[in-house]
Steps between C-alpha positions, in 0.01 A plus 500: 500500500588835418516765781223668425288144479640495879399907563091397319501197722628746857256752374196198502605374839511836654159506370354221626692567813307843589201301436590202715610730757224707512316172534726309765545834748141533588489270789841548656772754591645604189874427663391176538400473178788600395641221712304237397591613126898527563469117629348365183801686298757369714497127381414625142795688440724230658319195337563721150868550638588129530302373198738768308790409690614841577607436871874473441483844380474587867846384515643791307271757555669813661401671803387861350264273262367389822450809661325716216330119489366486878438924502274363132326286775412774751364750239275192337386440848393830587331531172302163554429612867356882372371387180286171693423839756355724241307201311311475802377886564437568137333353196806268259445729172611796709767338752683311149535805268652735821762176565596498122650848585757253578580474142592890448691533776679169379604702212583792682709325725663271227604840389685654794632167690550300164592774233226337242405768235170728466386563197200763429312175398563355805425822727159520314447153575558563894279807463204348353526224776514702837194725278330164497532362853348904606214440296404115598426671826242717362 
């Protein structure tokens, strides 16, 4: 598959998973629903990680890869924890497009801490998003 098979097929999850959320939060806490969904991605991952045989590359993976790795973890957990938070005070098709801001901040970011490029394109692109998430909340 091509990378942007694998971007079509995050978008669809992410999807269903604002949907499924929405669904699963309205009985319980939202952090432990958050919980409960961390614990069913655990032995995913890991079953997917020995069926690929990737564990040896633990072997030579360097320290600062497991830093920006673990500091990955804490940002992905906060966002779970806030975005399982939000699903329950407010309806899914307003909570989803205001987390998507993720996306132009991604590129803004990429831009300062990574040195990727803007182009005009891409700038109208990010402006036409955050313009979209304002008006989903209507």
């Amino acid at each position: 598959m091509t990378w942007i098979l694998y971007a079509l097929v995050s978008a669809a999850a992410a999807a269903a998973t604002a949907i499924l959320a929405k669904i699963g939060v309205g009985g319980i806490p939202s952090n432990l629903a958050t919980a409960v969904r961390t614990t069913f991605i655990l032995p995913l991952v890991w079953g997917l990680v020995a069926a690929r045989g990737e564990f040896g590359v633990l072997k030579t993976t360097s320290a600062q890869t497991l830093l920006f790795l673990a500091l990955s973890a804490v940002a992905t957990g906060i966002s779970w924890l806030a975005y399982f938070k939000a699903l329950q005070m407010a309806p899914a098709a307003h909570v989803a497009p205001i987390d998507k801001l993720s996306l132009p901040l991604t590129i803004a970011l990429a831009a300062l801490v990574l040195g990727e490029p803007l182009s005009l394109k891409l700038v109208c692109g990010v402006v036409l998003m955050v313009a979209g998430a304002i008006l989903t909340l209507g």
